[in-house]
C-alpha positions as CSV (number, residue, x, y, z in Angstrom):
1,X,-69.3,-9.6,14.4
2,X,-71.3,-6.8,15.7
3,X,-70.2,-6.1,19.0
4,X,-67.3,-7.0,19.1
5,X,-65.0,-4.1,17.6
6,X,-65.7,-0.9,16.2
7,X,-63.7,1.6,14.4
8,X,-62.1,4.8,15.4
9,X,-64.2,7.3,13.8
10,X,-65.8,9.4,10.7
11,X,-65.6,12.8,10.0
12,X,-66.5,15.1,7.4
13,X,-65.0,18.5,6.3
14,X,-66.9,21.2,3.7
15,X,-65.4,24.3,2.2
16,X,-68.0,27.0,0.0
17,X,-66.4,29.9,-1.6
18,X,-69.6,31.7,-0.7
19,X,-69.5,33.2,2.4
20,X,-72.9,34.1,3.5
21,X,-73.7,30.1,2.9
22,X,-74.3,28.0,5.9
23,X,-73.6,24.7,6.0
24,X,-73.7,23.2,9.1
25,X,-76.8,21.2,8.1
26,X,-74.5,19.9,5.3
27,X,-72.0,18.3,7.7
28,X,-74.7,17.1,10.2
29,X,-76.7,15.1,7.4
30,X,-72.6,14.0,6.5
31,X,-71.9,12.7,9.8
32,X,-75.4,11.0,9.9
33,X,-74.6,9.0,7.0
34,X,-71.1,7.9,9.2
35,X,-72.7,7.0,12.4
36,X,-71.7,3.6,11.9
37,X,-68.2,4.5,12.2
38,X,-68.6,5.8,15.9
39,X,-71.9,6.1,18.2
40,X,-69.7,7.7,21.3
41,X,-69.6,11.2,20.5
42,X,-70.3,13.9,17.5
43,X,-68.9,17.6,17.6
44,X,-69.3,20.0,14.7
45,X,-66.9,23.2,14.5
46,X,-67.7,26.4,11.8
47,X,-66.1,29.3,11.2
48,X,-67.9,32.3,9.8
49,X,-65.6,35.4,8.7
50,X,-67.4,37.6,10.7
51,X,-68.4,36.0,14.5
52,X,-65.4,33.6,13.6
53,X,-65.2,29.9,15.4
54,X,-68.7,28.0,16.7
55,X,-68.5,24.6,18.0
56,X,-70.5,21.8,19.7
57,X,-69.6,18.7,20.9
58,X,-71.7,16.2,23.0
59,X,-71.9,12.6,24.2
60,X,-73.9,9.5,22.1
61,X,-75.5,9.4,18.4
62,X,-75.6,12.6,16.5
63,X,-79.4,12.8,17.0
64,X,-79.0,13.1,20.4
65,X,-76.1,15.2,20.7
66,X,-78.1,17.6,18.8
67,X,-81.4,17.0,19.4
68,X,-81.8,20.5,21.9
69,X,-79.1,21.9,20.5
70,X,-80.3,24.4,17.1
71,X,-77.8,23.1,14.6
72,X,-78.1,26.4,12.6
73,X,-76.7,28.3,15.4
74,X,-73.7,27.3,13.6
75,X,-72.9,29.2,11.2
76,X,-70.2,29.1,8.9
77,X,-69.4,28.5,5.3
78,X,-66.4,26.6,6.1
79,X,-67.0,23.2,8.5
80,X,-65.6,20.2,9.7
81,X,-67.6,17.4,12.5
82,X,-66.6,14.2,13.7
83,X,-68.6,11.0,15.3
84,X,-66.2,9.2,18.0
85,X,-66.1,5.9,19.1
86,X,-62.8,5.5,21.4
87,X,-60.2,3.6,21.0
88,X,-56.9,5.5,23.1
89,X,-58.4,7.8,25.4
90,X,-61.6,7.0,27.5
91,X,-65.2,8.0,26.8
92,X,-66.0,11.3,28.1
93,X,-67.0,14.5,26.8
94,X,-62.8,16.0,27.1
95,X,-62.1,13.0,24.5
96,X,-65.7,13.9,22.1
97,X,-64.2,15.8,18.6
98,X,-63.0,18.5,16.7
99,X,-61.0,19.4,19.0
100,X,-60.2,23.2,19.3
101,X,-57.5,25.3,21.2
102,X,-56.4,29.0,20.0
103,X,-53.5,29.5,17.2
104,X,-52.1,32.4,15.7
105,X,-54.7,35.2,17.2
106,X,-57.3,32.7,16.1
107,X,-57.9,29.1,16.5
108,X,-57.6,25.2,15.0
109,X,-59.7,22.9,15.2
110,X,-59.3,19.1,13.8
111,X,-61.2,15.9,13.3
112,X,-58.9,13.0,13.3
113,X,-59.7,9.1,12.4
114,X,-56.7,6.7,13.3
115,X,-54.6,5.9,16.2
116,X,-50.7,7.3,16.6
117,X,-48.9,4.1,18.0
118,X,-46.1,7.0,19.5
119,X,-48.5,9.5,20.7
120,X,-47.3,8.6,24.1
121,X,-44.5,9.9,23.5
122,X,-44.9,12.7,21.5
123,X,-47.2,13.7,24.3
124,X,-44.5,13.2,26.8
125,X,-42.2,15.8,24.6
126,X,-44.9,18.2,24.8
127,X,-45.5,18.1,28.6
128,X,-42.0,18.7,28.9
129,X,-42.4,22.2,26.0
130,X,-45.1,23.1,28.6
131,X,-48.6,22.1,27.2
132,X,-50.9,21.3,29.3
133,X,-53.4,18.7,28.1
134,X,-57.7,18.8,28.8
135,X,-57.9,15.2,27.1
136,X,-55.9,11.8,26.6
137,X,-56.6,11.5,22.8
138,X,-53.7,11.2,20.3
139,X,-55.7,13.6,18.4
140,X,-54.7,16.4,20.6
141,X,-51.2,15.5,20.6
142,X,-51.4,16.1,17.1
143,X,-53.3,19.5,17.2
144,X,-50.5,20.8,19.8
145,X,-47.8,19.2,17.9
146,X,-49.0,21.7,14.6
147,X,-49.3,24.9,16.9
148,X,-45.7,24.2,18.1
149,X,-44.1,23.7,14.8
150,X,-46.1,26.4,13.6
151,X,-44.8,28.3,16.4
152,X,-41.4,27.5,16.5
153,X,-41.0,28.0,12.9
154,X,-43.1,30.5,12.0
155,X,-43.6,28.0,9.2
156,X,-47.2,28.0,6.9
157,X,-49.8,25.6,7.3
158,X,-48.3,23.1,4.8
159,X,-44.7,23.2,6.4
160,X,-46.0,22.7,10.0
161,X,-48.3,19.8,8.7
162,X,-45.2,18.3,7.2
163,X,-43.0,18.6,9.8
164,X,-45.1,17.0,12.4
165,X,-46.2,14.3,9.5
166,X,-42.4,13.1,9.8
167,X,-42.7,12.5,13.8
168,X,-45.8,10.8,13.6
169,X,-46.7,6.8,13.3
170,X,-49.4,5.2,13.0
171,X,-52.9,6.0,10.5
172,X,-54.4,9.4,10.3
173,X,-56.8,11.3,8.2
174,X,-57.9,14.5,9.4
175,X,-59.4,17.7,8.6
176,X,-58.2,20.6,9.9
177,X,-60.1,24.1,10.1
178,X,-57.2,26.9,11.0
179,X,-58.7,30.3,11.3
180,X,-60.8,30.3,7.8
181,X,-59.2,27.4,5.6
182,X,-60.0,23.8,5.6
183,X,-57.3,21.2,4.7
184,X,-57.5,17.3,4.8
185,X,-54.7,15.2,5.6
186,X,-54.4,11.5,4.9
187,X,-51.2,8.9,5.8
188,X,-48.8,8.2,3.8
189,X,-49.9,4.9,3.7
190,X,-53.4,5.5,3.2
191,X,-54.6,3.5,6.6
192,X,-57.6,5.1,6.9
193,X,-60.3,6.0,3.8
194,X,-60.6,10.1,2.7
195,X,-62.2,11.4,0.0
196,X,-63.1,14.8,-1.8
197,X,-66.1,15.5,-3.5
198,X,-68.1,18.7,-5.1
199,X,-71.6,20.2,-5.1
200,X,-72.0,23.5,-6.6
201,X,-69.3,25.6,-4.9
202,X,-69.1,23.7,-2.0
203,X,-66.3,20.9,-1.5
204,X,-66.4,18.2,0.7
205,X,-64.3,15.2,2.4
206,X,-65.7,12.7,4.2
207,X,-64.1,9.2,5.3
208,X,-66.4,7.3,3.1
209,X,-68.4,8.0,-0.1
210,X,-71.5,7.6,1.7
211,X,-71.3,11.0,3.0
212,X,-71.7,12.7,-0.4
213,X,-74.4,10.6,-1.3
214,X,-76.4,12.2,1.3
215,X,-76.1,15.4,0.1
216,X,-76.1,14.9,-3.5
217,X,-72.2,15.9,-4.3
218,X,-70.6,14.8,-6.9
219,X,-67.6,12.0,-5.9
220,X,-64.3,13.5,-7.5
221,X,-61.4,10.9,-6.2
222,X,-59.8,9.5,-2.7
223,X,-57.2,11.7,-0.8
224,X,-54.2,10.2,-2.2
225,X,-52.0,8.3,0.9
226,X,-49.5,11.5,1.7
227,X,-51.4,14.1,0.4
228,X,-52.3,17.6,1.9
229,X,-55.5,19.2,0.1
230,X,-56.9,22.5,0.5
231,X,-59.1,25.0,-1.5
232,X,-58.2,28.2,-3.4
233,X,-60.0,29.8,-6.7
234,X,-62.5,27.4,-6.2
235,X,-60.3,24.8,-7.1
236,X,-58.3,22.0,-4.9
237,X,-54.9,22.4,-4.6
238,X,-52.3,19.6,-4.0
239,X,-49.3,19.1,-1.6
240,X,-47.8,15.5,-1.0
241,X,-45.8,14.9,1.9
242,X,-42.0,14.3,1.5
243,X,-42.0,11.4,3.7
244,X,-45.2,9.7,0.8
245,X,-42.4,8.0,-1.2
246,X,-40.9,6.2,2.1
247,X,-43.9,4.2,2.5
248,X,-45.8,1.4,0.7
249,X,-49.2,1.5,0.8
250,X,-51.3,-0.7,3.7
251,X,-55.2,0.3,2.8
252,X,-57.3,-1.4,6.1
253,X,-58.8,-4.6,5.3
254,X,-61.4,-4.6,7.8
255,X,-63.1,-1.5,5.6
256,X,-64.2,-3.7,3.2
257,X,-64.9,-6.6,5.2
258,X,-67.1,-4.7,8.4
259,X,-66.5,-1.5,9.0
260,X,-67.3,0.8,5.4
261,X,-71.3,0.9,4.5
262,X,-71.6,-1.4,1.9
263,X,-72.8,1.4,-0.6
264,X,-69.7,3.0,-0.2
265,X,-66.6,3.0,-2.7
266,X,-63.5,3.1,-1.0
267,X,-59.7,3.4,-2.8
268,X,-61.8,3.1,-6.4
269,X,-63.3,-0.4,-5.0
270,X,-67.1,-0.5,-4.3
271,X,-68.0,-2.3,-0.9
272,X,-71.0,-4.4,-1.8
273,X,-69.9,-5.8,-4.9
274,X,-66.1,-7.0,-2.5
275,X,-69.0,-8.5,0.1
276,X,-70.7,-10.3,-2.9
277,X,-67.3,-11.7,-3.7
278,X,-66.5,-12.6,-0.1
279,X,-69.4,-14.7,-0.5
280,X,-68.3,-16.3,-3.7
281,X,-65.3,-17.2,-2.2
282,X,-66.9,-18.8,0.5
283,X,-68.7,-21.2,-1.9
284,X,-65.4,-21.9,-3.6
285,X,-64.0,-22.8,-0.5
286,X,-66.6,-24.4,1.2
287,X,-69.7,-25.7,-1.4
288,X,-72.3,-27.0,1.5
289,X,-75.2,-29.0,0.7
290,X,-78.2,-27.0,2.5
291,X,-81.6,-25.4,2.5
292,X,-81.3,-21.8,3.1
293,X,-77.9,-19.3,3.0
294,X,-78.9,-16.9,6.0
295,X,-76.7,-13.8,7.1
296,X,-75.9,-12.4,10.3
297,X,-77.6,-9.0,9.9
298,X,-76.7,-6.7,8.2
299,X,-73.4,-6.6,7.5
300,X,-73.5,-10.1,6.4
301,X,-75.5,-9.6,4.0
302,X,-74.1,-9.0,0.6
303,X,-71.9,-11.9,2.0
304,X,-74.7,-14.3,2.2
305,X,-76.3,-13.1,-1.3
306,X,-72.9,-13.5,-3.1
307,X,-72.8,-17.2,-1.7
308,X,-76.6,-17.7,-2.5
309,X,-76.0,-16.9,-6.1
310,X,-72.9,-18.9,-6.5
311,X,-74.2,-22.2,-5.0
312,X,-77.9,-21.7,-6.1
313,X,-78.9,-22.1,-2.5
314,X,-81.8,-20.2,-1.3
315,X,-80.9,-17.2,0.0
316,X,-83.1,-16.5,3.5
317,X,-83.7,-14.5,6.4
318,X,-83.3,-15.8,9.5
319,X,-82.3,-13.7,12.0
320,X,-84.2,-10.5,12.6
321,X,-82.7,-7.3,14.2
322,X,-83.5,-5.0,16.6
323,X,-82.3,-1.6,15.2
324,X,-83.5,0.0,17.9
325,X,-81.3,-1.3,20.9
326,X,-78.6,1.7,22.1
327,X,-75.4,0.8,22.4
328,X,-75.3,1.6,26.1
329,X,-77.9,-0.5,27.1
330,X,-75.7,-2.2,30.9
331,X,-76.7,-5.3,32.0
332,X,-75.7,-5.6,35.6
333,X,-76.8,-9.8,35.5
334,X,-76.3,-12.7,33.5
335,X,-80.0,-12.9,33.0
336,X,-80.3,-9.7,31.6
337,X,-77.1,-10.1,29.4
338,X,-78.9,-12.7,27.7
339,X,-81.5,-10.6,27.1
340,X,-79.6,-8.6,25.6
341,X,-78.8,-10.9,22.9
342,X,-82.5,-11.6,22.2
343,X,-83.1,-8.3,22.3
344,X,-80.7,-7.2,20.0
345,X,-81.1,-10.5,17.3
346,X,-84.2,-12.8,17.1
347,X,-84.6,-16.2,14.7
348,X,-87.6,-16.6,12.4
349,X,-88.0,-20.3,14.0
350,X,-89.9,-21.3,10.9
351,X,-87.1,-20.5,8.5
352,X,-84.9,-22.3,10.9
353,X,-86.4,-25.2,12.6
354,X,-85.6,-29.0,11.1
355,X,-83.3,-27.2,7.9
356,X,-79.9,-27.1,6.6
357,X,-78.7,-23.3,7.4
358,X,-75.2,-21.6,5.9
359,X,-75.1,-18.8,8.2
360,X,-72.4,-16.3,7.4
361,X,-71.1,-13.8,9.4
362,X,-68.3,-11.2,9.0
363,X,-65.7,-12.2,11.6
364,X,-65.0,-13.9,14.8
365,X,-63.1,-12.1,17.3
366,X,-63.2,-12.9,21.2
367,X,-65.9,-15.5,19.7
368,X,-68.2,-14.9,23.3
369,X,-71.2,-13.0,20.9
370,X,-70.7,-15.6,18.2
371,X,-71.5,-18.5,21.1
372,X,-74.7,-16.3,22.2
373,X,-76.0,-16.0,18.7
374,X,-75.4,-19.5,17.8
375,X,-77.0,-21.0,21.1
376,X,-80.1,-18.9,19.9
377,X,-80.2,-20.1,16.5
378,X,-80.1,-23.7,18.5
379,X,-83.0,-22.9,20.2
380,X,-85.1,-23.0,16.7
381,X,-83.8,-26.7,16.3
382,X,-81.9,-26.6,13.0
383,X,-80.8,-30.0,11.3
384,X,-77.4,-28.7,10.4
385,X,-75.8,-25.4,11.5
386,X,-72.7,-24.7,8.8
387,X,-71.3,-21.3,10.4
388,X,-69.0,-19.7,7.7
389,X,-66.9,-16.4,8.1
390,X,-66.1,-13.9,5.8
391,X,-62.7,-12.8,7.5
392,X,-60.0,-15.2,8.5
393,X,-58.5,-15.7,12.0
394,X,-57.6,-12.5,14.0
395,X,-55.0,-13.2,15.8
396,X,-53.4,-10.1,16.9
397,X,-54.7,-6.5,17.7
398,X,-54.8,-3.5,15.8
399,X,-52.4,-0.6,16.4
400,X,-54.0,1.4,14.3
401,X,-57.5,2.6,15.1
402,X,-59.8,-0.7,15.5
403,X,-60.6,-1.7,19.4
404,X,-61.3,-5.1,18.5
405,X,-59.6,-6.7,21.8
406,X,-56.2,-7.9,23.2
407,X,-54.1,-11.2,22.2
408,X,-55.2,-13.2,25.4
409,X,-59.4,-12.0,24.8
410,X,-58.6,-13.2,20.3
411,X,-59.9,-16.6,20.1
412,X,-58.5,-17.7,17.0
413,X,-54.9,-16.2,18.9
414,X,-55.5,-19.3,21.4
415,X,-57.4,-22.2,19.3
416,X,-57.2,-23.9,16.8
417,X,-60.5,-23.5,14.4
418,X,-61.5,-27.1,15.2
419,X,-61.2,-26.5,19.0
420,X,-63.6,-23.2,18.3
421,X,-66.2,-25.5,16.1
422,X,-66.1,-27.7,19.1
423,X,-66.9,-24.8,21.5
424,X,-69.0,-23.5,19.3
425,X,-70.7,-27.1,18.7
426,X,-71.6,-26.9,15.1
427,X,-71.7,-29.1,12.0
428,X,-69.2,-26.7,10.0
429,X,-67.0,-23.5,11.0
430,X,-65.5,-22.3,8.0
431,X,-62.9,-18.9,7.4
432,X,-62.4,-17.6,4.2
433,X,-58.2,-17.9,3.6
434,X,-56.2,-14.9,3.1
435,X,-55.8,-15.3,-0.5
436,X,-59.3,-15.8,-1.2
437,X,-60.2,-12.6,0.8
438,X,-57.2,-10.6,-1.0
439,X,-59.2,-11.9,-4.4
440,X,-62.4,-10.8,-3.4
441,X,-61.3,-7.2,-2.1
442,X,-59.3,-7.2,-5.8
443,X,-56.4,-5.4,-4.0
444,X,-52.4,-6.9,-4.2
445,X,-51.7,-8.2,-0.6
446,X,-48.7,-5.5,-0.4
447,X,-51.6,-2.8,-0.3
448,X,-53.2,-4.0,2.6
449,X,-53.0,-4.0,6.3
450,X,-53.2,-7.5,7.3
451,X,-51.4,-6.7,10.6
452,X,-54.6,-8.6,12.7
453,X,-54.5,-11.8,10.1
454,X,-50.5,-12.4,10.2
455,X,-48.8,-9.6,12.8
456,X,-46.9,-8.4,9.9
457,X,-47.9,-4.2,11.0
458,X,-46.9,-1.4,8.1
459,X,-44.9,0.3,11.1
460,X,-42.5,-0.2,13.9
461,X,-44.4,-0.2,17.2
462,X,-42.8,1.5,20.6
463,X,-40.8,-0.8,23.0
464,X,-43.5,1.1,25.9
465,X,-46.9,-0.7,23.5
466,X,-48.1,-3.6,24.6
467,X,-51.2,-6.0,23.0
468,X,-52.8,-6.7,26.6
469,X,-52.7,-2.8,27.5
470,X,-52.9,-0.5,24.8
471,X,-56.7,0.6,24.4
472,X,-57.9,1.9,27.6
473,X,-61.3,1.3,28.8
């Protein structure tokens, strides 16, 4: 459910061989195409071999962060950005990424999508070493965490990344520009999505596929979960992390059910065509005599479709949104948070009014927007309201990088699904199981983080974490 939760992040990286190029524009257009991922913050850092490091960061959407800012004034033929939406650390411009501090008479600068469930105290260890930190992101733990093994060492690149990948827990995929080379980073359990892709002599990793469709690259594969890649002799070179072979895999299941765009293929499994068959599933499970299928837009949509071809049921729209409305927009009053709603989502009372609707959404989580929308929908005076949902309960937080909410705010944590139908005062409330969703994303269960749908988590979590406290506001 829009609203509700939001992932931690998208970021792009892009390495040409050619270095008069500029392609700051290239990363820009990237991000656009991952705005989804995070409206909080963007940043974009470049290094060009002969004025060195630029860098911008800025509060809100890309288009604003940028819109009086000249994005060519960034040169550099060698680039990573990053769009933020928090999840630890609060949202101000410190937090807003790549971050950048110097290194090695020169500087780093990484993007980083994921949350490290120890960061606190890994940060704690660096106090103590002397750092002094500007922000309360994990990501910076990390950045300060490569400078000191690098440091300490007098290790390369690759040996300070794996070092600090064997202190670290949690999901990460970053990209990492250190004085003139770019290198991309995922976990060895592959949490988060990163992928490589080519155009010309330019290479590029983004978090989702998306990204190189915007810019008409050529997809080559996904990082592979414990892999370091960087470029040399126009080629990509390979290093896995020592630690890769001590983990299973745990690929986020809430990519292909909300977060990814659904024209992007994540892991070698496309994103529409797992909506169509979360849809399918949902007819399987629950094969509801009614007039129209209508989806929560948009990201109920290939949900919706998939169950309108499978039961033959019209498919319809009936719910119209606002794709205007900023994500800031405050309302001080309960008046005006209701407006909000209507502002944001408005039924087609004709389509609605005296029929039969399946209306299909992708998730429940505290449940309060799912009670708005429906008492709208009311207001169009349906016959029948069959309210199906194309992920099952949550009922435990993520660790990992999703801000969804705590136990005690997770519905389905504290009721039973007939006590929500009953709050929610409709004909039907209907989840898709877990093994009906692990058949539609066409992944083994043992692949998957599920951690949210059963509290089995890929990793050990600190004694000092705990559910009600762990995302700050």
């Amino acid at each position: 459910m829009q609203g509700e939760m939001e992932d931690k992040c998208g970021i792009v990286g892009i390495h040409s061989k050619d270095t008069s190029r500029n392609v700051s524009s290239f990363v820009y257009y990237g991000l656009y195409a991952l705005q989804h991922r995070g409206q909080e913050s963007a940043g974009i850092a470049t290094f060009n071999s002969e004025k060195g490091l630029n860098y911008y960061c800025g509060m809100g959407l890309i288009t604003d962060v940028f819109k009086d800012y000249e994005i060519h004034n960034l040169e550099g033929n060698i680039a990573i950005g990053h769009v933020r939406y928090s999840t630890t650390g609060q949202s101000r411009l410190e937090n807003s990424q790549p971050f950048v501090t110097d290194f090695d008479d020169g500087f780093i600068a990484m993007a980083h999508n994921g949350d490290i469930v120890n960061s606190g105290e890994l940060r704690n260890e660096l106090i103590a070493e002397g750092y002094e930190f500007k922000s309360d992101t994990d990501s910076e733990v990390i950045c300060y965490m490569l400078k000191k093994e690098y440091y300490d060492n007098k290790n390369s690149i690759i040996d300070a990344i794996e070092a600090v990948s064997k202190k670290l827990v949690g999901s990460y995929a970053l990209v990492i520009l250190v004085n003139g080379e770019l290198y991309g980073v995922r976990d060895p359990m592959g949490i988060k999505p990163l992928a490589v892709a080519k155009k010309a002599d330019d290479y590029i990793l983004a978090s989702e596929t998306v990204a190189f469709d915007v810019v008409n690259a050529k997809y080559i594969r996904d990082i592979v979960p414990g892999e370091v890649v960087y470029f040399k002799d126009d080629e990509i070179q390979s290093h896995m992390l020592e630690i890769a072979d001590d983990y299973g895999l745990s690929h986020c299941m809430f990519e292909y059910v909300y977060f990814a765009r659904p024209d992007s293929t994540i892991d070698g499994i496309n994103v529409y065509q797992t909506r169509l068959n979360i849809g399918e599933q949902l007819h399987k499970l629950y094969p509801i005599d009614a007039d129209f299928v209508i989806p929560v837009p948009d990201s109920s949509i290939p949900a919706a479709i998939g169950y309108s071809r499978a039961s033959g049921i019209p498919y319809g729209e009936g719910l119209i949104k606002n794709r205007y409305v900023g994500r800031t927009f405050i309302m001080p009053t309960q008046e005006e948070r209701e407006l909000a709603v209507r502002l944001k989502l408005n039924p087609i009372k004709e389509a609605i009014k005296g029929k039969k609707i399946i209306l299909i959404d992708d998730s429940i989580v505290r449940g309060t927007t799912s009670k708005k929308l429906l008492d709208l929908v009311k207001e169009s005076e349906p016959a029948e309201i069959h309210f199906l949902v194309g992920c099952p309960p949550v009922v435990a937080p993520c660790f990992y990088g999703v801000a969804m909410a705590t136990k005690k705010e997770l519905i389905a944590a504290n009721y039973s699904i007939e006590e929500i139908k009953e709050q929610l005062d409709i004909d039907t409330l209907g989840y898709i199981t877990l093994d009906a969703l692990i058949d539609a994303i066409g992944m083994p269960a043992e692949d998957l983080c599920l951690g949210c749908l059963n509290e089995e988590y890929p990793t050990e979590l600190p004694d000092d974490i705990e559910a009600e406290t762990y995302y700050k506001p």
